[in-house]
N, C-alpha and C positions, 0 to 999 in steps of 0.2 A: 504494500500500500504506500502511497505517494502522499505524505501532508501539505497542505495548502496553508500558506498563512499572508496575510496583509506585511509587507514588509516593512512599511513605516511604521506601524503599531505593533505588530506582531503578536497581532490577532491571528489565531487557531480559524482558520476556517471551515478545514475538514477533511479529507482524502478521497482521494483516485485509485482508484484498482489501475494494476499495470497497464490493461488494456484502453482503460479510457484515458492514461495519463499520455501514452503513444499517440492517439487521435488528437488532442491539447499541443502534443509536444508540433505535430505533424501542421497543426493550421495553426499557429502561432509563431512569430520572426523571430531565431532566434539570431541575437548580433553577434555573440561569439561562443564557440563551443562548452566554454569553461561556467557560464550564464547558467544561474538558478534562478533566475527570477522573469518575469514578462510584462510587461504595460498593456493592459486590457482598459477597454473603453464602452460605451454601452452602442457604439458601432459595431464592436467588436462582438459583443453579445447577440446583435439583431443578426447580423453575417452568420454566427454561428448556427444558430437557429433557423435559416433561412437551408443551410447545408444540410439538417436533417440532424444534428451533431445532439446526443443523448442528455436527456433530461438533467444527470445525475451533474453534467459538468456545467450544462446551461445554470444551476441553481447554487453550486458553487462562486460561478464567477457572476453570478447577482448579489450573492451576500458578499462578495467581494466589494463588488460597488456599494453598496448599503446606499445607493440613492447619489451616489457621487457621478459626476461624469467621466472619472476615470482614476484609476489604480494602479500601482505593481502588486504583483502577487509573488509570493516567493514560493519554491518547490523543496521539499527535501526528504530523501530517500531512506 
């Protein structure tokens, strides 16, 4: 399992099973390989949703936002 946290606050968001964390990994830029973390935006939400991309992670990265226009989220193994 993959945890998710806000990386400013370092707020617990919640986890990703390997499989959905590879889908995340796969539609999201990463800038350099060594990068644990992602800037998500609530563009970035609607795009994802629009791909068909699984509930589990669409609701992650809303509580991610918590109403904000946009976030990093941090990942760790």
């Amino acid at each position: 399992m993959i945890k998710l946290v806000n990386k400013e606050t370092r707020q617990e968001l919640g986890f990703l099973s390997e499989e959905d964390f590879a889908i995340l990994q796969r539609e999201l830029e990463v800038e350099n390989p060594e990068d644990t973390d992602y800037y998500i935006n609530k563009d970035t939400v609607e795009f994802m949703v629009e791909q068909g991309i699984s509930q589990t992670i669409i609701d992650l990265l809303n509580k991610a936002l918590n109403g904000a226009e946009e976030v990093d989220i941090e990942w760790i193994k």
